[in-house]
C-alpha positions in Angstrom: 0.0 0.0 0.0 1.4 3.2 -1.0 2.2 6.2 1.7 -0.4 8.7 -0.1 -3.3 5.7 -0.1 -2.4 4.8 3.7 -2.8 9.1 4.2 -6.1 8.9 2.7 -8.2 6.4 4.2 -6.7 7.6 7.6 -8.3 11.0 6.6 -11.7 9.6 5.3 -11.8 7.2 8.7 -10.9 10.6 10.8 -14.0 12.6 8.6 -16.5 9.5 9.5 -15.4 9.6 13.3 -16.2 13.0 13.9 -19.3 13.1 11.4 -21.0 10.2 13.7 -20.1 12.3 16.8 -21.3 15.0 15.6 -24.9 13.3 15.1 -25.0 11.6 18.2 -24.7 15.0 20.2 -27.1 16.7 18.3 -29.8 13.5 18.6 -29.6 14.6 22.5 -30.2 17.9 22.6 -33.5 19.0 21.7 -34.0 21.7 19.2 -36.4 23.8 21.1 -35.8 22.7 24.6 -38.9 24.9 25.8 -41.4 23.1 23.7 -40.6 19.5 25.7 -41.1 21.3 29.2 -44.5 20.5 30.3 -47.4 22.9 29.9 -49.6 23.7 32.9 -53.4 21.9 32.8 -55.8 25.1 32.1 -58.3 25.3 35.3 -61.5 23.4 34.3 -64.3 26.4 32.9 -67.8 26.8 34.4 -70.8 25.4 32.6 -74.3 26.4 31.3 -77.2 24.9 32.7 -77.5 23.0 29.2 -74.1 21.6 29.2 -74.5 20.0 32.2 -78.0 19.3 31.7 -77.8 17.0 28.4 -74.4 15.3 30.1 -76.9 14.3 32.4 -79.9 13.3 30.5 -78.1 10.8 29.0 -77.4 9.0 32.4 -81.1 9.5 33.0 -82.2 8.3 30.1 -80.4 5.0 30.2 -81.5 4.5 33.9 -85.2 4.5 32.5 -86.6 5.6 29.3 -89.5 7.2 30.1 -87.4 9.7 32.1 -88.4 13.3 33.0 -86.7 16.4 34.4 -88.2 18.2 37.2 -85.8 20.4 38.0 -82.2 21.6 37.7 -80.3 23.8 40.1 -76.8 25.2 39.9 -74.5 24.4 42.7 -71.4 25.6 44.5 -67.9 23.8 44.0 -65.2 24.4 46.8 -62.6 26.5 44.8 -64.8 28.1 42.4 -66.8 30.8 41.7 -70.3 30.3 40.0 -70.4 33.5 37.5 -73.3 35.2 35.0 -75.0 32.3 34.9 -72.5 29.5 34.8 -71.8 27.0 37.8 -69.1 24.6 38.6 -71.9 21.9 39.3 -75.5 21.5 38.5 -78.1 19.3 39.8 -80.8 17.5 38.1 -83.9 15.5 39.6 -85.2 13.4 37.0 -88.5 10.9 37.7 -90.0 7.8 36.2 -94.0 7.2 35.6 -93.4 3.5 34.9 -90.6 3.2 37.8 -92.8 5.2 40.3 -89.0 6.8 40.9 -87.3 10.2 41.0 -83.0 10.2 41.0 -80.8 13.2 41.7 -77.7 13.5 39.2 -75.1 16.0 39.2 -72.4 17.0 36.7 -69.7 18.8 38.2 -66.2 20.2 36.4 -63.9 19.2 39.2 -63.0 16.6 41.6 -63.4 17.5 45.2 -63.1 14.9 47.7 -65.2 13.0 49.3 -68.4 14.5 48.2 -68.0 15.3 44.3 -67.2 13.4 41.4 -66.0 14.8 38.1 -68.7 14.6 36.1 -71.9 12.8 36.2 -73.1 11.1 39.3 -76.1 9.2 39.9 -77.9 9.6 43.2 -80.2 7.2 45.3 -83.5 6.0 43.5 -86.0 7.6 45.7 -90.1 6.9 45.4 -92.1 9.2 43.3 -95.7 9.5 43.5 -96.2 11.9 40.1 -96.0 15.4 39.0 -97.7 18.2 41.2 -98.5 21.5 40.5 -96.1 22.7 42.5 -93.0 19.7 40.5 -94.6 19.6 36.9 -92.2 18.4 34.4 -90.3 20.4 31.7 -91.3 20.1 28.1 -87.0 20.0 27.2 -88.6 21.4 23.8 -89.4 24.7 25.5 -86.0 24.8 27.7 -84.7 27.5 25.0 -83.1 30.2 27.0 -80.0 28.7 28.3 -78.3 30.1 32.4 -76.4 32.6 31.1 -79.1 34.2 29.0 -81.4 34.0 31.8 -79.3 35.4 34.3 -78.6 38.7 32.2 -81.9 39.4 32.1 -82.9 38.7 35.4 -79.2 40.8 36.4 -81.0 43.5 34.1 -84.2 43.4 35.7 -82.4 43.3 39.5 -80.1 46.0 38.5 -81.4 49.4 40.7 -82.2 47.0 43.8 -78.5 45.4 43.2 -76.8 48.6 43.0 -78.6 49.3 46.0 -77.5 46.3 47.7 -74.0 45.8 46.6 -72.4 42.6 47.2 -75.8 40.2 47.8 -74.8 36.7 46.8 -77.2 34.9 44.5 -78.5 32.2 46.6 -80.9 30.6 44.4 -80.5 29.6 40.4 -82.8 27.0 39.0 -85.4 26.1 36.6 -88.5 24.3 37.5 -92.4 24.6 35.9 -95.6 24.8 38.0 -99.5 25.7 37.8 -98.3 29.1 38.0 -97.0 29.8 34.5 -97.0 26.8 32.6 -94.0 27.0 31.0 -90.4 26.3 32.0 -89.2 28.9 34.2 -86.0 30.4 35.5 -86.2 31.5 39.3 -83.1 33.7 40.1 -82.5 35.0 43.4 -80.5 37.1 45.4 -80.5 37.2 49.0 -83.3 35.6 51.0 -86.6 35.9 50.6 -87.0 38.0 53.4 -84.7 40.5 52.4 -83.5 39.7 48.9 -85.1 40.4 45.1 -86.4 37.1 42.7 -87.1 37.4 39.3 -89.2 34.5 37.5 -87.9 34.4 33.3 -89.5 32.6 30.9 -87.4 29.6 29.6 -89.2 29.5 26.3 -88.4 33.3 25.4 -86.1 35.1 27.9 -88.3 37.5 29.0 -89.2 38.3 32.9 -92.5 36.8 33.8 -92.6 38.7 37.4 -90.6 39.7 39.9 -90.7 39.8 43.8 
């Protein structure tokens, strides 16, 4: 073997040598090293009545087919803040004719031990002995007006007695139907009802069927 060949494949075996190292420390290091940090969960988001409300039906429905809702009822969460018409939980009763039942579900955003599941929950079967005037159930096809709809315009129709009365929690947020109206109805209220302001709002249209 000639002294020029012996020079050249020592120079080619020298190229390869640092080529390959040069591959295997750039495999290790990431190109954007901030991109494979983890990313911080977003907090879960509050819910409309109807979110929750269809999650729910669902559960209802498969428990017995006949299945109607009575009412449904926003909820506090430990660590949240219900807001305009949103909730971190809501609560359904649903009720059976055939089952002679009623069942409490919820659907909540969070996990908080012990009491509340992510989700929905199913509650106790309880007996039911039919609609009342007072516990009608809601035609689902007239449950239009979603939470945060209806609380604006109760908020609207509240606003001189809450600017009066800074700072009154709402303490009540559901939607029922009685005698009274015959539709699906909002009841929003804040404070008690000794001292506090209600406003009844049509689920069908939005609009404020009375106020107290």
């Amino acid at each position: 073997m000639t002294s020029w060949f012996r020079q050249y494949a020592a120079a080619v075996t020298a190229f390869a040598v640092l080529l390959l190292a040069g591959c295997s420390h750039s495999s290790s290091t990431p190109a954007n090293p901030s991109a494979s940090a983890a990313q911080p969960a977003a907090p879960p988001e509050l819910v409309t009545a109807k979110t929750a409300f269809w999650s729910m039906y669902k559960g209802a429905h498969s428990w017995a087919p006949d299945v109607v809702v009575l009412s449904e009822t926003a909820k506090e969460v430990p660590g949240f803040k219900n807001d305009a018409g949103k909730a971190a939980m809501w609560e359904a009763v649903f009720a059976s004719s055939s089952l002679h039942q009623l069942r409490t579900f919820t659907y909540s955003i969070a996990d908080v031990p012990p009491n509340i599941d992510k989700g929905v929950a199913e509650g106790l079967e309880q007996p039911w002995a039919g609609a009342t005037r007072d516990a009608m159930p809601i035609d689902t096809t007239l449950f239009n007006i979603d939470s945060d709809a209806a609380y604006t315009a109760a908020a609207a129709d509240a606003a001189d007695w809450l600017k009066k009365n800074p700072g009154k929690p709402l303490s009540t947020f559901a939607i029922f139907d009685t005698w009274k109206f015959q539709v699906p109805f909002w009841y929003v209220m804040w404070g008690t009802k000794e001292s506090g302001y209600a406003a009844f709002v049509d689920a069908s249209t939005g609009k404020v069927l009375k106020r107290k």
